[in-house]
mmCIF file of the N, C-alpha and C atoms, coordinates in Angstrom:
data_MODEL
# 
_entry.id   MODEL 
# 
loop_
_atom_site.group_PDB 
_atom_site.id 
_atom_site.type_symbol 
_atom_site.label_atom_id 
_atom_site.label_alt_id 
_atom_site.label_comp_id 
_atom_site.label_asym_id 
_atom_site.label_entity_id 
_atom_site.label_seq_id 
_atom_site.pdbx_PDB_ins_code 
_atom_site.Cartn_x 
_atom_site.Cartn_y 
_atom_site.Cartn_z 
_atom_site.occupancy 
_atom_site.B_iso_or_equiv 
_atom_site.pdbx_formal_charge 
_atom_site.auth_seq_id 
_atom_site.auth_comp_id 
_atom_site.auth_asym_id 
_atom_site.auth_atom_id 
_atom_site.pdbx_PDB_model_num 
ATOM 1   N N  . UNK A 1 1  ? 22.080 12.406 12.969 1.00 0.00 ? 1  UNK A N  1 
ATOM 2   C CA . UNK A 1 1  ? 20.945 13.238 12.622 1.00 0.00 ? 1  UNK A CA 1 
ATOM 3   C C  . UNK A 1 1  ? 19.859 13.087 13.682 1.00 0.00 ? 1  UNK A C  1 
ATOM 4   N N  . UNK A 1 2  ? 19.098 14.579 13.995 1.00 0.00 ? 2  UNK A N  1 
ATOM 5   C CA . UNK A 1 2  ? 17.797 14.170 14.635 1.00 0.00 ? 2  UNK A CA 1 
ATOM 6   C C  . UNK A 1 2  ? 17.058 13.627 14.370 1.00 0.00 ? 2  UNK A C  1 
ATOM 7   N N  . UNK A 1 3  ? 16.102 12.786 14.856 1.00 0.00 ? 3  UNK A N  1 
ATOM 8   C CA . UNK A 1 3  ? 15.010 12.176 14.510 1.00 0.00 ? 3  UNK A CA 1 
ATOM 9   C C  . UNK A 1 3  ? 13.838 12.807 14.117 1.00 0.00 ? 3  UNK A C  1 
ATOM 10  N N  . UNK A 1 4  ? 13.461 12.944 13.183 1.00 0.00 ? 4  UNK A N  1 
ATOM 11  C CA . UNK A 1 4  ? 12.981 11.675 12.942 1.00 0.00 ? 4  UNK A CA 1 
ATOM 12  C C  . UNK A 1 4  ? 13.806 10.785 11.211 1.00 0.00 ? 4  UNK A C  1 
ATOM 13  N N  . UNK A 1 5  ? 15.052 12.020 10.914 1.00 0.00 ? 5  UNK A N  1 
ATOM 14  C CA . UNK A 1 5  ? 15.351 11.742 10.205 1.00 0.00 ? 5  UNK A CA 1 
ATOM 15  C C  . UNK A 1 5  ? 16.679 10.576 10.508 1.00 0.00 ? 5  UNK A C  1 
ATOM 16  N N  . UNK A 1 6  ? 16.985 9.159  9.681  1.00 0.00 ? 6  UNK A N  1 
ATOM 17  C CA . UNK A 1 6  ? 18.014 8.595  9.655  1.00 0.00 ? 6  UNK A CA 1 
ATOM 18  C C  . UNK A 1 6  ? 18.482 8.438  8.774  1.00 0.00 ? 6  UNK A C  1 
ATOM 19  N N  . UNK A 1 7  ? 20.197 8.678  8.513  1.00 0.00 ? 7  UNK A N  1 
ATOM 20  C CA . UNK A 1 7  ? 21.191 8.287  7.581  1.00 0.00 ? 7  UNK A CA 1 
ATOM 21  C C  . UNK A 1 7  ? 20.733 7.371  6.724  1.00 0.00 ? 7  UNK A C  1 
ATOM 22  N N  . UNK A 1 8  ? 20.924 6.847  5.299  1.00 0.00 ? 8  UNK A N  1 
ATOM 23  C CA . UNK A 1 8  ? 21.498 6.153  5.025  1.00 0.00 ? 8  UNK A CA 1 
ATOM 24  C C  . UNK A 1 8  ? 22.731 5.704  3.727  1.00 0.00 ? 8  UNK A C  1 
ATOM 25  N N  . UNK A 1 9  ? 23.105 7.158  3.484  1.00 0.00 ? 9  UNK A N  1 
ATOM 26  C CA . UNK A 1 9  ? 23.972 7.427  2.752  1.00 0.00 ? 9  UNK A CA 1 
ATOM 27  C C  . UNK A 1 9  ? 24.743 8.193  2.826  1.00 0.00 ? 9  UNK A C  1 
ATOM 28  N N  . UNK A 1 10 ? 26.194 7.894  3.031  1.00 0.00 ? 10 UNK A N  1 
ATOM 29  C CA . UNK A 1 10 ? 27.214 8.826  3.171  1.00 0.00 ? 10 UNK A CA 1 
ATOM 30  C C  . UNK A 1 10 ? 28.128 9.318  2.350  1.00 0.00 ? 10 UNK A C  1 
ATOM 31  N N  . UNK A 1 11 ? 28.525 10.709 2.015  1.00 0.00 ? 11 UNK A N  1 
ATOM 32  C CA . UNK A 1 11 ? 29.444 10.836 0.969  1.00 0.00 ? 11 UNK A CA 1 
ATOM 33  C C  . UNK A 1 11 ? 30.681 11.922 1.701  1.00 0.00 ? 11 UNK A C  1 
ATOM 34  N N  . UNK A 1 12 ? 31.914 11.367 1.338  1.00 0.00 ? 12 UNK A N  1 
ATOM 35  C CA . UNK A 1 12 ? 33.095 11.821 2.248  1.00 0.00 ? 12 UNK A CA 1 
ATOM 36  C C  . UNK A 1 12 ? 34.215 12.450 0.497  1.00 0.00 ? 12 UNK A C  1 
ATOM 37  N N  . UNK A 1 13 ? 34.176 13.810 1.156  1.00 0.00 ? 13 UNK A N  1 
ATOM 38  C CA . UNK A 1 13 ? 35.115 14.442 -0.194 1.00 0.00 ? 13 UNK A CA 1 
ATOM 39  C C  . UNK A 1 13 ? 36.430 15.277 0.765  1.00 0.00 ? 13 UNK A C  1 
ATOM 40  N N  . UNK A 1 14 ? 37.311 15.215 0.104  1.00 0.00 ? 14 UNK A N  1 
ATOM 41  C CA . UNK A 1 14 ? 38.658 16.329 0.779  1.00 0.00 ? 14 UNK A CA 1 
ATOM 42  C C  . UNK A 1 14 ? 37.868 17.604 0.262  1.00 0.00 ? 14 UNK A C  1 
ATOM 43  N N  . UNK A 1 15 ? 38.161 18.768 0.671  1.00 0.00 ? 15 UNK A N  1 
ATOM 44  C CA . UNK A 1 15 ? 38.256 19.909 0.679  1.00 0.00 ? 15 UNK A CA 1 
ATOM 45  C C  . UNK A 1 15 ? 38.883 20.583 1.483  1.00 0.00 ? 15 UNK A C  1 
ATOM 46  N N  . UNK A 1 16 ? 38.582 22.107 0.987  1.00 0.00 ? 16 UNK A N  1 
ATOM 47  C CA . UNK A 1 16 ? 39.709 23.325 1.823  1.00 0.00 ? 16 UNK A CA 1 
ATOM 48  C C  . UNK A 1 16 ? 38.764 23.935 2.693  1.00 0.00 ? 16 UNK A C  1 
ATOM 49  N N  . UNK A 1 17 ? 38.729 24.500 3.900  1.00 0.00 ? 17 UNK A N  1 
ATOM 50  C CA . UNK A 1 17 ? 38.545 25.430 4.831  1.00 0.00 ? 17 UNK A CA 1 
ATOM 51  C C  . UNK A 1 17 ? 38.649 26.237 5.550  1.00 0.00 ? 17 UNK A C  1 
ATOM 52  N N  . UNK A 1 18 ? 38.273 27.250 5.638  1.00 0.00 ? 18 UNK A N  1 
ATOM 53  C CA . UNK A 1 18 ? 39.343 28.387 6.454  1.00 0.00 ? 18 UNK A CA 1 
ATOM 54  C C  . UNK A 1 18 ? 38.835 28.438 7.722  1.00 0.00 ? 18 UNK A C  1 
ATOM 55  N N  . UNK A 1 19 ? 40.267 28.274 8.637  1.00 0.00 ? 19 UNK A N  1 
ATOM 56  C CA . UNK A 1 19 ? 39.416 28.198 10.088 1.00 0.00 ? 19 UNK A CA 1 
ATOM 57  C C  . UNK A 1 19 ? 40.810 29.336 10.684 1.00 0.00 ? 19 UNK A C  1 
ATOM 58  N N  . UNK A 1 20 ? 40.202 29.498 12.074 1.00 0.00 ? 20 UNK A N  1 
ATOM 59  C CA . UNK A 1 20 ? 41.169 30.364 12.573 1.00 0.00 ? 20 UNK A CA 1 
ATOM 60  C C  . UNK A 1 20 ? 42.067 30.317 13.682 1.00 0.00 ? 20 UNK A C  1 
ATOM 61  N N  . UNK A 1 21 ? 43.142 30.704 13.611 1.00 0.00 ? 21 UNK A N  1 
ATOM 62  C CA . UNK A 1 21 ? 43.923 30.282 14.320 1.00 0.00 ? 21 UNK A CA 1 
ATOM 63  C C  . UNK A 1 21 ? 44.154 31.344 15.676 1.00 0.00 ? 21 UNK A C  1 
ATOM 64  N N  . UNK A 1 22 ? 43.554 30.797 16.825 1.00 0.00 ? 22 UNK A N  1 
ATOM 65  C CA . UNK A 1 22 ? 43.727 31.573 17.859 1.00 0.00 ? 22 UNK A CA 1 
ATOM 66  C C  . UNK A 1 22 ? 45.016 31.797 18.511 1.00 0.00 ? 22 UNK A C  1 
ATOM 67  N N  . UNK A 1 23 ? 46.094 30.705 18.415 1.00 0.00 ? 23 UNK A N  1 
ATOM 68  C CA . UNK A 1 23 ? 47.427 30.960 18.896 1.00 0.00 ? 23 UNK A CA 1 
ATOM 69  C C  . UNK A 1 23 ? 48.076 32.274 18.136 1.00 0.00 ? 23 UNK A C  1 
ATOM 70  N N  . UNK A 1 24 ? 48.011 32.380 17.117 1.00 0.00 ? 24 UNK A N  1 
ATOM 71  C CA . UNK A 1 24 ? 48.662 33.650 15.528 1.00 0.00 ? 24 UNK A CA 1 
ATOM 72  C C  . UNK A 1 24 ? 47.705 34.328 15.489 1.00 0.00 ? 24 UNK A C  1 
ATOM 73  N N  . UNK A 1 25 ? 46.729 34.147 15.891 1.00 0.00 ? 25 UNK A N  1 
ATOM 74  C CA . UNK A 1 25 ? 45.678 35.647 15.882 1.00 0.00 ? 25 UNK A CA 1 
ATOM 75  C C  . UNK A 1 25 ? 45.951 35.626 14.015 1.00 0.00 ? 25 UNK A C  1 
ATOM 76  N N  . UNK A 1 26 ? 45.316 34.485 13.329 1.00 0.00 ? 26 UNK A N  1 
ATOM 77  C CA . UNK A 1 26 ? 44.792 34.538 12.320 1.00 0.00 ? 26 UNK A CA 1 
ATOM 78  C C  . UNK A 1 26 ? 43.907 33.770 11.064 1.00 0.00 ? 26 UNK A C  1 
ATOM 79  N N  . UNK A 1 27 ? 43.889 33.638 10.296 1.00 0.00 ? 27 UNK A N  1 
ATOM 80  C CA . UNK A 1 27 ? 42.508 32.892 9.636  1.00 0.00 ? 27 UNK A CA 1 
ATOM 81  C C  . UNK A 1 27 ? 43.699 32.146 8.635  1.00 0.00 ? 27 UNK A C  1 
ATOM 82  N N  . UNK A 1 28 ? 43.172 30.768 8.064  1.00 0.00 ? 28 UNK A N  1 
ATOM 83  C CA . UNK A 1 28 ? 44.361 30.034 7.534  1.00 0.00 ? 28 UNK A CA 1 
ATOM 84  C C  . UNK A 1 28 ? 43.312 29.059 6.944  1.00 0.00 ? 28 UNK A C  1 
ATOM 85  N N  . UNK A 1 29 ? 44.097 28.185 5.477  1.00 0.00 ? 29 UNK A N  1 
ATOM 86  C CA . UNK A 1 29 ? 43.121 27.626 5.149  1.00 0.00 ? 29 UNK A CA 1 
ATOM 87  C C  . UNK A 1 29 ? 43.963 26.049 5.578  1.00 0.00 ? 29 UNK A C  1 
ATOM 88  N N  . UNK A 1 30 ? 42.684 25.153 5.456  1.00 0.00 ? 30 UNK A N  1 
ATOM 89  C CA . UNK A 1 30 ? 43.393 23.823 6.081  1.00 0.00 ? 30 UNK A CA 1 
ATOM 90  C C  . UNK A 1 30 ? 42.902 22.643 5.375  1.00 0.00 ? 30 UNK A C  1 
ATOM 91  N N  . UNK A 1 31 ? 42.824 21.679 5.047  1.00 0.00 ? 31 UNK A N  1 
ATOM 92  C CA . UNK A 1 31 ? 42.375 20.610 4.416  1.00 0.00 ? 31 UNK A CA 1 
ATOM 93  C C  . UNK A 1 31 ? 41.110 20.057 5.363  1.00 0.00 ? 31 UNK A C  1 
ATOM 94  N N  . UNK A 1 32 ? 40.022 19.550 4.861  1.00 0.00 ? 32 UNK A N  1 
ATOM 95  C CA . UNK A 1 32 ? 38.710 18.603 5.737  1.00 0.00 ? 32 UNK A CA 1 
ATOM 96  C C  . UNK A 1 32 ? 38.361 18.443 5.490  1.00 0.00 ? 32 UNK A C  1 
ATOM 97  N N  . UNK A 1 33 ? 38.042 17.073 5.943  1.00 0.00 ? 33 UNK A N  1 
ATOM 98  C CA . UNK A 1 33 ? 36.702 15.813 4.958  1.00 0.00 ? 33 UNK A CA 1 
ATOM 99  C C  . UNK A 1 33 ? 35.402 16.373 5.403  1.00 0.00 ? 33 UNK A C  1 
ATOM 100 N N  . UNK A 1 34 ? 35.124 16.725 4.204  1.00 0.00 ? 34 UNK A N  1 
ATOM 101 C CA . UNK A 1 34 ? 33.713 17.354 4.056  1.00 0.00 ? 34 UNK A CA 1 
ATOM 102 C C  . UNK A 1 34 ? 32.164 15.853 4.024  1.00 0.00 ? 34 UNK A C  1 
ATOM 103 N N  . UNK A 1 35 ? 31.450 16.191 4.661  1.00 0.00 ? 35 UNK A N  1 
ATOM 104 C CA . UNK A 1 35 ? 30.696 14.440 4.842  1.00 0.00 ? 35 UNK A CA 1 
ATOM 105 C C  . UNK A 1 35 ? 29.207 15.411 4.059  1.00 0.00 ? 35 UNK A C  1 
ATOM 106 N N  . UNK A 1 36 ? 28.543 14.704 2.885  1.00 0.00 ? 36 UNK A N  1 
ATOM 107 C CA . UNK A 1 36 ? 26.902 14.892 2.951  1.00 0.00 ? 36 UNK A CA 1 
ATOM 108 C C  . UNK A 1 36 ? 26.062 13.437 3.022  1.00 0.00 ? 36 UNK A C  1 
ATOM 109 N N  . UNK A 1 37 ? 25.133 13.985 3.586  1.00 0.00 ? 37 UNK A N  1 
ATOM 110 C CA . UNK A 1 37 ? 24.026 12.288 4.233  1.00 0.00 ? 37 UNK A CA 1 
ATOM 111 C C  . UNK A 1 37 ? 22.956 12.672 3.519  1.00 0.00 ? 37 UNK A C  1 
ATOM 112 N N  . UNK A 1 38 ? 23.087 12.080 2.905  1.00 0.00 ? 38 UNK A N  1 
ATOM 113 C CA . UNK A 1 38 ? 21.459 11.293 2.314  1.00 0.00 ? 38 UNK A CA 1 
ATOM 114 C C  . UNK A 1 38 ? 20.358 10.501 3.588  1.00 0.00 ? 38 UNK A C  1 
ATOM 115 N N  . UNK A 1 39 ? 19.618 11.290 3.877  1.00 0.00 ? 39 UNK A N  1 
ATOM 116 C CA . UNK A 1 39 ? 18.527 10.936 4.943  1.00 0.00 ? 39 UNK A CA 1 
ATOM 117 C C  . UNK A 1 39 ? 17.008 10.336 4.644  1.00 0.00 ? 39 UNK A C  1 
ATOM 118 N N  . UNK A 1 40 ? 16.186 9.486  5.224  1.00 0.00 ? 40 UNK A N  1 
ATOM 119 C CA . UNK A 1 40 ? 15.483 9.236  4.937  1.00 0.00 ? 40 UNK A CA 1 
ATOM 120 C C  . UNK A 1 40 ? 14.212 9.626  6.065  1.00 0.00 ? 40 UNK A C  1 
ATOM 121 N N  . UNK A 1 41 ? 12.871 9.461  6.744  1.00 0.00 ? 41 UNK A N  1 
ATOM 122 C CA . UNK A 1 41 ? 11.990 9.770  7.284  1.00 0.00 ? 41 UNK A CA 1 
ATOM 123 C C  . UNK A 1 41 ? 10.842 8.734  7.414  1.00 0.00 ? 41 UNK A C  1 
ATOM 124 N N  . UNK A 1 42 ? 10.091 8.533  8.452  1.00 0.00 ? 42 UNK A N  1 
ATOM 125 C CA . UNK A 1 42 ? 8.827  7.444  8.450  1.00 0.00 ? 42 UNK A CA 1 
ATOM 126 C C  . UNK A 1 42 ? 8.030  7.602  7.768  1.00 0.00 ? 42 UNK A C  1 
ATOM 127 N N  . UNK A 1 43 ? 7.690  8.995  7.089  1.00 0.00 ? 43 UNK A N  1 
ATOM 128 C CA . UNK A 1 43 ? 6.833  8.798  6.421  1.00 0.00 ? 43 UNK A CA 1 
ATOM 129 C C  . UNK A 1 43 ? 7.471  8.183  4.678  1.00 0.00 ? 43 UNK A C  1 
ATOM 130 N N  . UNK A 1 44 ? 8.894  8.460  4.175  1.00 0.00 ? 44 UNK A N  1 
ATOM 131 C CA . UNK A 1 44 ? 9.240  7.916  3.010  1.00 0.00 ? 44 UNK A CA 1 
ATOM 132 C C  . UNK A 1 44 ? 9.978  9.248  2.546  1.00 0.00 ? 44 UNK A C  1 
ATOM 133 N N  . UNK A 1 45 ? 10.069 10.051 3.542  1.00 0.00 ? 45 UNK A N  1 
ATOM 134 C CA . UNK A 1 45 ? 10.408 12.065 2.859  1.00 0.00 ? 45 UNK A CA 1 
ATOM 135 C C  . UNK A 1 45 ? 12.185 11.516 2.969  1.00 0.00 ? 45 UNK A C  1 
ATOM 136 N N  . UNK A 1 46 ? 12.727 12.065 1.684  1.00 0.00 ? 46 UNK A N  1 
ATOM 137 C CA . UNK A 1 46 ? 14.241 12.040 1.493  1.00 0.00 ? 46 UNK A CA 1 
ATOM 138 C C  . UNK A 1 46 ? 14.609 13.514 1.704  1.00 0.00 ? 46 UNK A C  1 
ATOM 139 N N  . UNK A 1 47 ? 15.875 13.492 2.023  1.00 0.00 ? 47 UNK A N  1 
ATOM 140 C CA . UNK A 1 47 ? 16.806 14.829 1.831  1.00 0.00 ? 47 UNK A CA 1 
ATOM 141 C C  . UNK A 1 47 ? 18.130 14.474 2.346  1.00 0.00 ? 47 UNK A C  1 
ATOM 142 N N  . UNK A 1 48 ? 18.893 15.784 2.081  1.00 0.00 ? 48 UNK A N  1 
ATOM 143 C CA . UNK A 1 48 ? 20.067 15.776 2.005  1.00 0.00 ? 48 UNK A CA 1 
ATOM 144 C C  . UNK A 1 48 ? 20.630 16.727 2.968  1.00 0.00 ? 48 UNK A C  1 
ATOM 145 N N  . UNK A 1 49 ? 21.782 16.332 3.689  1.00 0.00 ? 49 UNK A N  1 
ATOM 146 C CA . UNK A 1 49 ? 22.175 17.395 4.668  1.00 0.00 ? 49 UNK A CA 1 
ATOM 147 C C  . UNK A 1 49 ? 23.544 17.673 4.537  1.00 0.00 ? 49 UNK A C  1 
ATOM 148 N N  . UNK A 1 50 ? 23.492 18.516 4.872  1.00 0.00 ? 50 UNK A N  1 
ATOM 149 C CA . UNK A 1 50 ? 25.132 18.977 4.285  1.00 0.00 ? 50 UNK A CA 1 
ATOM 150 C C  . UNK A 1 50 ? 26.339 19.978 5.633  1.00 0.00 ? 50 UNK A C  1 
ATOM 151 N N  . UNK A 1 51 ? 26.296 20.625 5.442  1.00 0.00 ? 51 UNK A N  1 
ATOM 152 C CA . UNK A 1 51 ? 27.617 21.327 6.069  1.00 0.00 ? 51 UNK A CA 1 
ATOM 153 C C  . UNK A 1 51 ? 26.788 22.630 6.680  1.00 0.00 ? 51 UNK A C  1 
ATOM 154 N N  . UNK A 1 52 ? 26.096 22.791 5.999  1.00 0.00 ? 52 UNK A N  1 
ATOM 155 C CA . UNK A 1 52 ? 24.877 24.158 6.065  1.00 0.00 ? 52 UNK A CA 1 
ATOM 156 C C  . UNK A 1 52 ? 23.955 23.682 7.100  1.00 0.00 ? 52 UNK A C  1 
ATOM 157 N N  . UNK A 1 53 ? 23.470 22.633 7.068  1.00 0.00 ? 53 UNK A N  1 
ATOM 158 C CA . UNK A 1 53 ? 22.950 22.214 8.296  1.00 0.00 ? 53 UNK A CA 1 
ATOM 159 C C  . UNK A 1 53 ? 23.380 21.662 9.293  1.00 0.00 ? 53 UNK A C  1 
ATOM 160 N N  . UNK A 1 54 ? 24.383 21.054 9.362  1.00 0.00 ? 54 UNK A N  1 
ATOM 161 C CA . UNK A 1 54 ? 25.232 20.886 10.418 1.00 0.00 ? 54 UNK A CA 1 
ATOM 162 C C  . UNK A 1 54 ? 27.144 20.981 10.271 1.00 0.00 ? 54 UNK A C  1 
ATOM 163 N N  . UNK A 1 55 ? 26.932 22.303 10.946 1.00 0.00 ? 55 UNK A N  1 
ATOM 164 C CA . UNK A 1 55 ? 28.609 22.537 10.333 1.00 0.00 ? 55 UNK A CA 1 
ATOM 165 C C  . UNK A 1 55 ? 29.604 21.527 11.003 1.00 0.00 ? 55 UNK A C  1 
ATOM 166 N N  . UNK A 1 56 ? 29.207 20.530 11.636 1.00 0.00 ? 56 UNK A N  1 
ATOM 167 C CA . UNK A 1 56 ? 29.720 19.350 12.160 1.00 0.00 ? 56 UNK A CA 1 
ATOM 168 C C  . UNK A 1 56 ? 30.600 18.241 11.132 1.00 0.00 ? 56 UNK A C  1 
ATOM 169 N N  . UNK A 1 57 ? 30.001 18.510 9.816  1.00 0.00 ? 57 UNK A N  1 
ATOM 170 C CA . UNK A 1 57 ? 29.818 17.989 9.029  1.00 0.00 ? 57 UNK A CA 1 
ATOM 171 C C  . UNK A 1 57 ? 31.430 18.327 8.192  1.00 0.00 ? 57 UNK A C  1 
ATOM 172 N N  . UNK A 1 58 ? 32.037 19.295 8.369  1.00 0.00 ? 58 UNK A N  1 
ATOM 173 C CA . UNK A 1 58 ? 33.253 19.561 8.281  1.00 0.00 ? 58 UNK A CA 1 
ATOM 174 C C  . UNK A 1 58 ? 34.078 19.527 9.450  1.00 0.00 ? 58 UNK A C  1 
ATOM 175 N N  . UNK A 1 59 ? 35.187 17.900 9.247  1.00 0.00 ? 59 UNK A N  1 
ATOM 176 C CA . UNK A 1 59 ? 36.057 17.799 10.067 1.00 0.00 ? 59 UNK A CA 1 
ATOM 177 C C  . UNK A 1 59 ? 37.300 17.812 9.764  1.00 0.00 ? 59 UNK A C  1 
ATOM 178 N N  . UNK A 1 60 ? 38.023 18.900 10.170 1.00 0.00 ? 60 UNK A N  1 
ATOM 179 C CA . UNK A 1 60 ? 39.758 19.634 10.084 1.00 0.00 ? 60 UNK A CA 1 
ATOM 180 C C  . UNK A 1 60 ? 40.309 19.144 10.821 1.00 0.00 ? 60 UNK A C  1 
ATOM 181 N N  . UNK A 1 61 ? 40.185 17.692 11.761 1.00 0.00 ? 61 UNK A N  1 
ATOM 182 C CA . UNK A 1 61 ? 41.305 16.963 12.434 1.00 0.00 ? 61 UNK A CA 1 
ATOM 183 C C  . UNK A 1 61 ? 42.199 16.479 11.364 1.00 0.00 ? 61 UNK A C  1 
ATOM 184 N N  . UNK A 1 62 ? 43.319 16.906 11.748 1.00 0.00 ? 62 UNK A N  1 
ATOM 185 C CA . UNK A 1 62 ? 44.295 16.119 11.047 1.00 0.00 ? 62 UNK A CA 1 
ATOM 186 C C  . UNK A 1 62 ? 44.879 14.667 10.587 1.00 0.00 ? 62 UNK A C  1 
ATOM 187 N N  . UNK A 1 63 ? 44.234 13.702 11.589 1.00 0.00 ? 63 UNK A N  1 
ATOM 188 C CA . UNK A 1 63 ? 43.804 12.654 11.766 1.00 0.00 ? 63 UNK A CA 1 
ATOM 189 C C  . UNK A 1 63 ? 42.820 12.327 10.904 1.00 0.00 ? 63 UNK A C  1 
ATOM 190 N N  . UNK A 1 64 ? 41.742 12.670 10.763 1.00 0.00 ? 64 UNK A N  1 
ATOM 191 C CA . UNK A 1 64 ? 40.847 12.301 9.733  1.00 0.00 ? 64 UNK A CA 1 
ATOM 192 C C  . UNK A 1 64 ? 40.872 12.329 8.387  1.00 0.00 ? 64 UNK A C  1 
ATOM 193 N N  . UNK A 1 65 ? 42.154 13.780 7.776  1.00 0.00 ? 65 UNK A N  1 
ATOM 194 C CA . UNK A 1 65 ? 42.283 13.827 6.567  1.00 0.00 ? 65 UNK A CA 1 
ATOM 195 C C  . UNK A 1 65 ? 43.172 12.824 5.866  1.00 0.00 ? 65 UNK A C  1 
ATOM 196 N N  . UNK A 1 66 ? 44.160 12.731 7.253  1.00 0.00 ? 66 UNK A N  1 
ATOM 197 C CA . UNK A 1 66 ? 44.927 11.067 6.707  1.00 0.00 ? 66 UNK A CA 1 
ATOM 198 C C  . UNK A 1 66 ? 44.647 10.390 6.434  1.00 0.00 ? 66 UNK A C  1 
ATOM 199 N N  . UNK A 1 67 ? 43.315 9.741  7.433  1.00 0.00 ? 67 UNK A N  1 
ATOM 200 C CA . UNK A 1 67 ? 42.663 8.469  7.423  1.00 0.00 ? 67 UNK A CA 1 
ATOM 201 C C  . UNK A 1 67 ? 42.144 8.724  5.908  1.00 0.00 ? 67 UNK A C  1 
ATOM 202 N N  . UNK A 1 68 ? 41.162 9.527  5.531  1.00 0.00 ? 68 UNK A N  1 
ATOM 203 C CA . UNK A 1 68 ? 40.593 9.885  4.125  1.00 0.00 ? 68 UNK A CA 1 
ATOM 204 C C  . UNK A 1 68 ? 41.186 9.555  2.966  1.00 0.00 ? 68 UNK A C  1 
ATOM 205 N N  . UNK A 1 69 ? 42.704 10.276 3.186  1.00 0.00 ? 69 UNK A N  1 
ATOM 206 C CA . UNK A 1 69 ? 43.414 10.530 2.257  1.00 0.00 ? 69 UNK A CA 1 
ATOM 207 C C  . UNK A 1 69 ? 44.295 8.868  1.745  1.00 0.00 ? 69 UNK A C  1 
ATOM 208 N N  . UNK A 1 70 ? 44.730 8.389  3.051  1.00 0.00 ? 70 UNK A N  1 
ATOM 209 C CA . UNK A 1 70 ? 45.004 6.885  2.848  1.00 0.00 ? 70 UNK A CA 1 
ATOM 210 C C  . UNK A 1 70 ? 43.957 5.908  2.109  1.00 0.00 ? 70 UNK A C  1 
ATOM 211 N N  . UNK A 1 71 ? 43.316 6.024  2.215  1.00 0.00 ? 71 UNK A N  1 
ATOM 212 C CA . UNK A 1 71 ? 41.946 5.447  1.145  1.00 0.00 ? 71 UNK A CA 1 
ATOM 213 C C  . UNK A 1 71 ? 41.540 5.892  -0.187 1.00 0.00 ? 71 UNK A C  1 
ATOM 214 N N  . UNK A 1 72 ? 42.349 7.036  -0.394 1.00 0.00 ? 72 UNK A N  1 
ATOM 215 C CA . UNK A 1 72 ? 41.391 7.795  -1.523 1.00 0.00 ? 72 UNK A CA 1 
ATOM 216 C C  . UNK A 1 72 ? 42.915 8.063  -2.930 1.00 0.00 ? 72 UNK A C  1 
ATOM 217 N N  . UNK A 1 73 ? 44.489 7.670  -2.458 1.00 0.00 ? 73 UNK A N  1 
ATOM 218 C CA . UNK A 1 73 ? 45.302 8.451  -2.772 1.00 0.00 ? 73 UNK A CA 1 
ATOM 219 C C  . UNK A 1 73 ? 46.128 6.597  -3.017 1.00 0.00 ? 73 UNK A C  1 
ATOM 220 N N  . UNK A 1 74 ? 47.303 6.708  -4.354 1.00 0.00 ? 74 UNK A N  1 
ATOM 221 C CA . UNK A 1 74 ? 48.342 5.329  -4.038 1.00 0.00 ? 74 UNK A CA 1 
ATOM 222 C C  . UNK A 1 74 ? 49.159 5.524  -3.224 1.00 0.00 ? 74 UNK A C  1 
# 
């Protein structure tokens, strides 16, 4: 996050996303750990950031949903 805001709460969920596929010339949906941060500020101001503010915030590596999913699944 920019400053002056810093993290200090993270929340990591699976979800679906549709992203597009430039090789097939088409739109497809895919699994990604969706992240929201709980932020805090110097003066004491809270908020929450989500996907809407930084679409960063949804990651469709395939790699990551494993990693997620190995933690979250028996």
């Amino acid at each position: 996050l920019a400053e002056p805001w810093q993290a200090v709460q993270v929340w990591a969920r699976l979800g679906i996303t549709m992203t597009y596929d430039v090789a097939n010339d088409r739109s497809e949906y895919v699994f990604a750990v969706e992240l929201t941060v709980e932020a805090v500020n110097p003066q004491g101001g809270r908020r929450v950031f989500t996907s809407r503010d930084y679409p960063e915030f949804v990651i469709t590596d395939p790699a990551a949903v494993e990693f997620f999913k190995h933690f979250t699944t028996k």
